[in-house]
C-alpha positions as CSV (number, residue, x, y, z in Angstrom):
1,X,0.0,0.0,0.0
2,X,1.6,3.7,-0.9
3,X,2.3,5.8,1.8
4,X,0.3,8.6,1.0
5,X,-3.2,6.1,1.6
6,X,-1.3,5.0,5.3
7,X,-1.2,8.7,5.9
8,X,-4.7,9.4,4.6
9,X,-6.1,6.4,7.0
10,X,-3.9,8.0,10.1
11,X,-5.2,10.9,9.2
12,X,-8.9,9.9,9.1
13,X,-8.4,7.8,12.4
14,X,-7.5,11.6,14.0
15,X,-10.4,13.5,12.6
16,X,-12.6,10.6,13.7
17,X,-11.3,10.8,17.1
18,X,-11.1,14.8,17.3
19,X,-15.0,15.1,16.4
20,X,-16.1,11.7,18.4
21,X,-14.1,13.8,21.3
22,X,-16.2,17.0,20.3
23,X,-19.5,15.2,20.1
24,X,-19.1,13.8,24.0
25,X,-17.7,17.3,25.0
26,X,-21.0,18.7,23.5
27,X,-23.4,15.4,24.9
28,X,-21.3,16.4,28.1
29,X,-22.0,20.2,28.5
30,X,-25.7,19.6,27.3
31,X,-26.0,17.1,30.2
32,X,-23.9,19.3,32.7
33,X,-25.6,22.3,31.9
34,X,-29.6,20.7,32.4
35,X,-28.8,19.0,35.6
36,X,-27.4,22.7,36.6
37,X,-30.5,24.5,35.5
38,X,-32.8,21.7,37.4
39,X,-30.9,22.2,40.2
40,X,-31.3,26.1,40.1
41,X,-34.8,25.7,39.7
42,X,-35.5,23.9,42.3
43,X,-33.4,26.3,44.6
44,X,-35.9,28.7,43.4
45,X,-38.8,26.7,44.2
46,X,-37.8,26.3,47.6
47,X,-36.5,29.6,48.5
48,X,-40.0,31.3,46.5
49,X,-42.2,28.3,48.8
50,X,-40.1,29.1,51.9
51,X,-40.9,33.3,51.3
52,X,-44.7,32.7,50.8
53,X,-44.9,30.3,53.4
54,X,-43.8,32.9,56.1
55,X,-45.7,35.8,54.3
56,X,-48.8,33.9,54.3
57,X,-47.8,33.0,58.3
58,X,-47.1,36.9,59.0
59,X,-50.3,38.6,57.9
60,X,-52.3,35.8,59.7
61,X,-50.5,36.2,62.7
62,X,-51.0,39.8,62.4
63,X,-54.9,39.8,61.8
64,X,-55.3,37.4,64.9
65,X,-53.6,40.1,67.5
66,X,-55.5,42.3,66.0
67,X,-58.6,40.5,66.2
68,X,-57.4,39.3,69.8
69,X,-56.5,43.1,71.0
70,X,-60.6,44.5,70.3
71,X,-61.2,42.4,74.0
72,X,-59.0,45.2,75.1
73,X,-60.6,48.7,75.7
74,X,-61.9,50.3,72.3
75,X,-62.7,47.6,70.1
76,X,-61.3,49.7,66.8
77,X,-58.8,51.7,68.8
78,X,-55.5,53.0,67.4
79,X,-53.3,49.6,68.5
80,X,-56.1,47.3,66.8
81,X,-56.3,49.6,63.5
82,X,-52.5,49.5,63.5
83,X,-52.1,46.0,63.4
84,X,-54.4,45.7,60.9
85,X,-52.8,47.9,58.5
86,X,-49.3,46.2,59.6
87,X,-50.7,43.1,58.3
88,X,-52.1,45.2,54.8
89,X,-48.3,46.1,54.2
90,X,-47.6,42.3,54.5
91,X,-49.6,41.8,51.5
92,X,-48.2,44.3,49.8
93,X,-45.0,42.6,50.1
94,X,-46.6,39.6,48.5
95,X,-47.9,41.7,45.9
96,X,-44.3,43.2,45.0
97,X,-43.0,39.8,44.3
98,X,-45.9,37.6,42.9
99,X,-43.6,36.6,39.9
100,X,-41.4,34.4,42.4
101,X,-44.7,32.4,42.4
102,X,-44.0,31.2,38.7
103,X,-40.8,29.6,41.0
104,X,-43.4,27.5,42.6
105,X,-43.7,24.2,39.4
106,X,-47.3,23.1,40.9
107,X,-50.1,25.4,39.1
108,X,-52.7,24.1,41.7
109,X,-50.7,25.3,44.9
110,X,-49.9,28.5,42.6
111,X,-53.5,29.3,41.9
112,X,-54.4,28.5,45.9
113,X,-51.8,31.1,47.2
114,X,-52.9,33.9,44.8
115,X,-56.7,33.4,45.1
116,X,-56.1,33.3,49.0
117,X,-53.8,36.3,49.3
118,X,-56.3,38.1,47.2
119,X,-59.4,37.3,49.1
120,X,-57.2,38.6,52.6
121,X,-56.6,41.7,50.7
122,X,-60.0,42.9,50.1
123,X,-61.3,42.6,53.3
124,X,-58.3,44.3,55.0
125,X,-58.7,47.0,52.6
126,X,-62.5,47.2,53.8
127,X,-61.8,47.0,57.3
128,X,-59.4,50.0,56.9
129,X,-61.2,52.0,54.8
130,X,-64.4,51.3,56.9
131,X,-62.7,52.6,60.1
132,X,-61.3,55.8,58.3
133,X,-64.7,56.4,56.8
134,X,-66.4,56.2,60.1
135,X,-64.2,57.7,62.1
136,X,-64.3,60.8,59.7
137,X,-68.6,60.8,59.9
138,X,-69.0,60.2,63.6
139,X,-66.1,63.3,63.7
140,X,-68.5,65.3,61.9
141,X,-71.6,64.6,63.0
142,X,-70.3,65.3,67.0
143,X,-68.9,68.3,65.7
144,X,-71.5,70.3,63.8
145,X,-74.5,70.6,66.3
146,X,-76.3,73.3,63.5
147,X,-76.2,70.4,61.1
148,X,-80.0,70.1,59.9
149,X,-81.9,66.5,60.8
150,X,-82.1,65.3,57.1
151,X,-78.6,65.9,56.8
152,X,-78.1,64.2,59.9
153,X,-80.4,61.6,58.9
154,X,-77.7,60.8,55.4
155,X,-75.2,60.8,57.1
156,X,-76.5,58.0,59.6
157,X,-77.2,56.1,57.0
158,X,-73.8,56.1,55.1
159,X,-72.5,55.4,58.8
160,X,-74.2,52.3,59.1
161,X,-73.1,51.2,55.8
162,X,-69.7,51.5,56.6
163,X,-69.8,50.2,59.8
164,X,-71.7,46.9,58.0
165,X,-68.7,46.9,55.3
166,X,-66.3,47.1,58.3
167,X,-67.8,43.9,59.8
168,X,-68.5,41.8,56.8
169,X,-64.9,42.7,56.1
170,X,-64.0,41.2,59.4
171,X,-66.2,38.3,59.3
172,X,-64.6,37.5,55.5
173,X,-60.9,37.7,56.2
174,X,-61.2,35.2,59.6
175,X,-63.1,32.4,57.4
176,X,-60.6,33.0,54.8
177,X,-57.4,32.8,56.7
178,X,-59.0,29.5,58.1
179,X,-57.3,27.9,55.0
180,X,-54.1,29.2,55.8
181,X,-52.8,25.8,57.5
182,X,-53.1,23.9,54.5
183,X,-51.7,25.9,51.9
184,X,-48.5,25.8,54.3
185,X,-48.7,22.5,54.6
186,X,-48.5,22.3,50.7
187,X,-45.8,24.5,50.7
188,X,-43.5,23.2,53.5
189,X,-43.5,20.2,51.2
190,X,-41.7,22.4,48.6
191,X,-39.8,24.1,50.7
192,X,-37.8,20.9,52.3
193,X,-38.7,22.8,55.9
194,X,-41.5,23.2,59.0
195,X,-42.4,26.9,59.7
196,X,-43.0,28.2,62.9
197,X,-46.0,26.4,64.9
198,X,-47.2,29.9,65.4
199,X,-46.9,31.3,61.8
200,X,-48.3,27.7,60.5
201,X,-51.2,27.7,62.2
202,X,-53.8,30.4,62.7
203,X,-54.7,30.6,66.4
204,X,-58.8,31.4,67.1
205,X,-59.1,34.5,67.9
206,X,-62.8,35.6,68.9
207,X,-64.4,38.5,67.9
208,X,-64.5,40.9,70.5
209,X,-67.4,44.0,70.0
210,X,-69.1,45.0,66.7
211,X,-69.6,48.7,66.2
């Protein structure tokens, strides 16, 4: 055989092995770098199920000493009307980073946190609202004595409204935060941890005086 055809076949046997070695280095890196994005993603799963897990926890805990502080002198008093709003800028912290829940891979547990958060918010806003409305009538209506009776009369009558939108606001947000406990549970699963017994679970706290 002429030695230009042993080079040719030496030749081909180091081409072959140079893109064989390419081919694995690619299969390789293609591998390396999916197993490092799973991995990331699920660092993110349990980091975003570990940050809603304790913000669901803190506005609950926050609504029941609230709830828990009207058997203490005025029912809708400044302390009560501060934890409530403390527990409204809890929310908002949920709200400010909702995308982390597209962190979270189950759509069902996804759907349950937002829906829930949601339904917290509008009461709280209603409770807070309510009290600011009626605080601002009852102001008014101990303050101008030459205020005629049909004016009075109105202004009665929007009071009551608010005070019943204050209420049902109140009477919504403590069924709702009932299902609290289980959504945690769903997301300590995700989360690889246990959160606090008191931030996991929603202590009763009766209502104490209805305006």
């Amino acid at each position: 055989m002429r030695q230009d055809a042993f080079d040719f076949i030496g030749n081909l046997d180091t081409l072959l092995a140079v893109v064989i070695g390419a081919m694995l280095a690619t299969i390789g890196g293609v591998v390396s770098e999916h197993y490092e994005d799973a991995i990331e993603r699920r660092r993110r799963e349990r980091d975003a199920a570990r940050f809603f897990g304790e913000i669901l926890g803190s506005i609950d805990e926050l609504v029941d000493r609230a709830m828990r502080s009207q058997k203490f002198g005025d029912p809708w008093g400044p302390v009560t009307m501060r934890l409530f709003r403390t527990a409204m800028r809890e929310a908002e912290v949920y709200d400010r980073n909702r995308e982390r829940l597209f962190d979270i891979q189950d759509m069902d547990l996804r759907a349950r946190i937002h829906v829930h958060v949601i339904s917290e918010i509008f009461p709280l806003e209603a409770i807070i609202e309510g009290s600011d409305r009626i605080a601002a009538i009852t102001e008014r209506l101990d303050e101008d004595l030459t205020m005629s009776d049909e004016k009075r009369a109105r202004l009665h009558e929007r009071l009551s409204v608010w005070i019943n939108s204050r209420k049902t606001g109140l009477e919504f947000i403590e069924n709702e935060r009932k299902k609290t406990p289980d959504i945690c549970k769903g997301l300590e699963r995700v989360a690889g941890v246990r959160f606090r017994n008191d931030l996991r679970v929603a202590a009763a706290a009766p209502q104490a005086g209805n305006t």
